[in-house]
N, C-alpha and C positions, 0 to 999 in steps of 0.2 A: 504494500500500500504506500503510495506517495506519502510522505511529509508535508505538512504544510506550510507555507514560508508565511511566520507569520512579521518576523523581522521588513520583508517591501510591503506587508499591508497597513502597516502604524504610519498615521499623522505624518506629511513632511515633515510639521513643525515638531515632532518628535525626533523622526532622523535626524534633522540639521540640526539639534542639539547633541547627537551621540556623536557625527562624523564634524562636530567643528572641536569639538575634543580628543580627534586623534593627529597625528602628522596626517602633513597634506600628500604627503608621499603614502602613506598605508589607504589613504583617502582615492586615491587614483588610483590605486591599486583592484578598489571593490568592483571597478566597469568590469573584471574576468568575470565576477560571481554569474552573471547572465544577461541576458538582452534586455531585462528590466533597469542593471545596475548600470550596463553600459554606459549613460548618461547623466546618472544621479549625480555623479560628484561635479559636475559642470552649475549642479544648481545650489552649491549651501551656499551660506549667509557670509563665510569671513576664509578668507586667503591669507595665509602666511607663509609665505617663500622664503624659505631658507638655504641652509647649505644642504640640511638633509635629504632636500629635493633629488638633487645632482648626484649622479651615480661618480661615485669617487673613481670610476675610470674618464672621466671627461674633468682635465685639468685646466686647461689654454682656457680664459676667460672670455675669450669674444664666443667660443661654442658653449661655455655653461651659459650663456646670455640667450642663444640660440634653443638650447636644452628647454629657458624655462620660456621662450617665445612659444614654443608648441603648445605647450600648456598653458597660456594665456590666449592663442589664439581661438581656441575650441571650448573657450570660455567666453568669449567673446562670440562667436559663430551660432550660441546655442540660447534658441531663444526663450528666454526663461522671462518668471513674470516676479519670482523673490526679490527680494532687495539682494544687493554683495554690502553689506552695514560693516566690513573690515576689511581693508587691504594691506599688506604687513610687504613690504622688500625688502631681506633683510643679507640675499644671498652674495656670494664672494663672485663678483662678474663686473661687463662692461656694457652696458645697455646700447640698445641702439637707442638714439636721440627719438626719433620721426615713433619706430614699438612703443617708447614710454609714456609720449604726448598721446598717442591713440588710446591706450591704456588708460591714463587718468582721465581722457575723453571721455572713454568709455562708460566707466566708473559714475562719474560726475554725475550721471542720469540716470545711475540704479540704485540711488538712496542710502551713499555712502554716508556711515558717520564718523568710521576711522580711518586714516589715512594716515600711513608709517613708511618711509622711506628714508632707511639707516645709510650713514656714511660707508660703511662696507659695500654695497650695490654700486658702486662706483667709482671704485677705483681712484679715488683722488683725484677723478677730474670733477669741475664744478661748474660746467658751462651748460646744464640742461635746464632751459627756459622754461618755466611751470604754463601751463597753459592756462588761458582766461576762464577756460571754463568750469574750471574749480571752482573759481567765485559765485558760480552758479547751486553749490549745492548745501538747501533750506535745510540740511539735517545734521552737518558735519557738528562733531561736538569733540575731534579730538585731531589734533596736524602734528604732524612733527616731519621736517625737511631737512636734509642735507644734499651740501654740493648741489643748489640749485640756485637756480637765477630769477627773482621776481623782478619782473619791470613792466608792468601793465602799462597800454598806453591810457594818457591822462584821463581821456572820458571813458575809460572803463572803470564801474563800480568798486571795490575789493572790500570782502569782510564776510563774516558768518553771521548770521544772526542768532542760530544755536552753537557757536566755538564755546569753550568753557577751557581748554588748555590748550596754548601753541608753543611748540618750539622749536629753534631755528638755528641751524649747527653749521657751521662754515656754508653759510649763504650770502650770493652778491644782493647786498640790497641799498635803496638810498633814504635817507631820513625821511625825506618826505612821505617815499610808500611805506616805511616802517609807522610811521605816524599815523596816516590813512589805515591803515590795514588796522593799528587797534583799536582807534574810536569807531572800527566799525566793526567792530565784533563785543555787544553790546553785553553779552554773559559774560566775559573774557574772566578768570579766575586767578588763572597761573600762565605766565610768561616766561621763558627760558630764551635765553641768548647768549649761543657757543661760539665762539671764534666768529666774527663776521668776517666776512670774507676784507672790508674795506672799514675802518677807521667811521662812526659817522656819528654826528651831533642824536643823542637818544631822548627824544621825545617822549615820555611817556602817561599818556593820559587815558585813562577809562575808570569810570567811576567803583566798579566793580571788582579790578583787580584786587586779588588779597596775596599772593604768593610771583616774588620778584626775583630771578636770578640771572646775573649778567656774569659771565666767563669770556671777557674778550676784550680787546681794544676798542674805544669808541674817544671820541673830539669830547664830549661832556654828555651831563644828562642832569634830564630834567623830570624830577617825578612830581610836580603839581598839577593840581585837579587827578589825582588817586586818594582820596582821600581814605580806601577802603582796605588799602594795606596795610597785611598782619604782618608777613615777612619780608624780609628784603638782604638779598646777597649781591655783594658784587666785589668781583674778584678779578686780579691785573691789576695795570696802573693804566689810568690815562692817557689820552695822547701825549704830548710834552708839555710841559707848563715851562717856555723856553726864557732860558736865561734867568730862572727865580724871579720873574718878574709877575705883579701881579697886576689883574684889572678887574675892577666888579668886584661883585659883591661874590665871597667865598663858596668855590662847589659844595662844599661838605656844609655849610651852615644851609645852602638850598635845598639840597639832599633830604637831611635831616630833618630839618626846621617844617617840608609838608607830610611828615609823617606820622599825624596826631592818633591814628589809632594801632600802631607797632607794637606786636610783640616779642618781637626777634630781629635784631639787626646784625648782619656782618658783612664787615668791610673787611678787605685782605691788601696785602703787598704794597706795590705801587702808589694805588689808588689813594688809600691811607695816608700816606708817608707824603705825598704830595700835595692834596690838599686838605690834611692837618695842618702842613702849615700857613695857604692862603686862609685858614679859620683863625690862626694866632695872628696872622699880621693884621687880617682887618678886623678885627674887633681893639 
């Protein structure tokens, strides 16, 4: 007497809870089971591309890029009506520019709400242009970006209206879009900013942030109208405060001075050291 498979007659919304808790590798693997599963794993709810994807015989980076293009493409091919609510790239490869942009294309309009793209996917280069159409998606509530490039042209929108945590690890960005990008992300909660790629004056204003961490070189910064922040780090020094000379009124007393509801502050290295002392000379 047949068995009966009662594992393909539960709920999607059953399965896509068993298989978004396995590797995505044991995940692709279930299309053998039969002509039902063949296709199943093209439809769960969250992708995390790792190393373990990649069959440890396939070394040369531009083929493990290739390796996990297949499996993005038939993800892409297969017309599903689920959201993909997590996209995770976190594998050791060299992306094509034109795969990636189609990808977060893609993505954009299947009711993405995380979006993870680690500095390891890329190899140390950092010239991958994010595309507009991210800006487009009502649902994201979590970014985190490396080695990319935001420069939206001017009269395009940028911000989330459900973001709640962003962070941005050796990304080329300019004050202005950094500025833009957080007053429009009106939940914004927690902010993270790793190595920018370029030195920039740090704007930062939203009412709602509570959790601040700065790892990188920037010209200054400015945290008024935050009034909603709990923590605050920031770490490095400065651009140069050239020649000990000083002008205006002291970074570290501006700093400071709008952080009326803190409960945790750290300052490191540099930063400290430099302007502690434009806060002894001008008072």
């Amino acid at each position: 007497m047949k068995q009966r498979d009662r594992i393909s007659n539960l709920p999607w919304e059953v399965l896509d809870s068993i298989l978004v808790r396995l590797p995505l590798k044991q995940v692709v693997q279930t299309s053998i089971l039969s002509k039902t599963w063949r296709r199943k794993w093209t439809c769960i709810s969250q992708f995390v591309i790792d190393d373990k994807i990649i069959p440890n015989s396939i070394r040369d980076i531009v083929a493990r890029w290739g390796f996990i293009t297949t499996i993005l493409h038939q993800v892409q091919s297969h017309d599903r009506v689920c959201a993909i609510e997590k996209f995770k790239l976190s594998a050791y490869c060299c992306p094509d520019r034109s795969d990636l942009y189609q990808c977060i294309h893609f993505l954009a309009n299947k009711g993405l709400k995380e979006l993870i793209l680690k500095e390891s996917a890329f190899f140390n280069r950092s010239n991958f242009k994010l595309p507009c159409s991210l800006f487009s998606c009502p649902q994201l509530n979590r970014l985190e970006l490396s080695c990319c490039v935001i420069d939206p042209p001017l009269e395009t929108h940028i911000g989330f209206k459900s973001l709640t945590s962003l962070q941005l690890n050796k990304v080329c960005i300019t004050g202005c879009v950094l500025e833009r990008l957080i007053v429009n992300c009106p939940l914004l909660e927690k902010l993270t900013l790793l190595h920018l790629v370029h030195p920039i004056f740090l704007k930062i204003r939203n009412p709602k942030l509570k959790y601040l961490e700065i790892y990188s070189n920037f010209e200054d910064v400015c945290l008024a109208n935050s009034p909603s922040l709990l923590g605050v780090d920031i770490c490095w020094r400065a651009w140069e405060w050239e020649n000990d000379q000083y002008y205006g009124e002291s970074n570290l007393s501006r700093v400071v001075g709008h952080l009326h509801a803190i409960e945790r502050l750290t300052l490191h290295s540099r930063f400290l050291e430099v302007h502690a002392r434009q806060f002894f000379i001008s008072v």
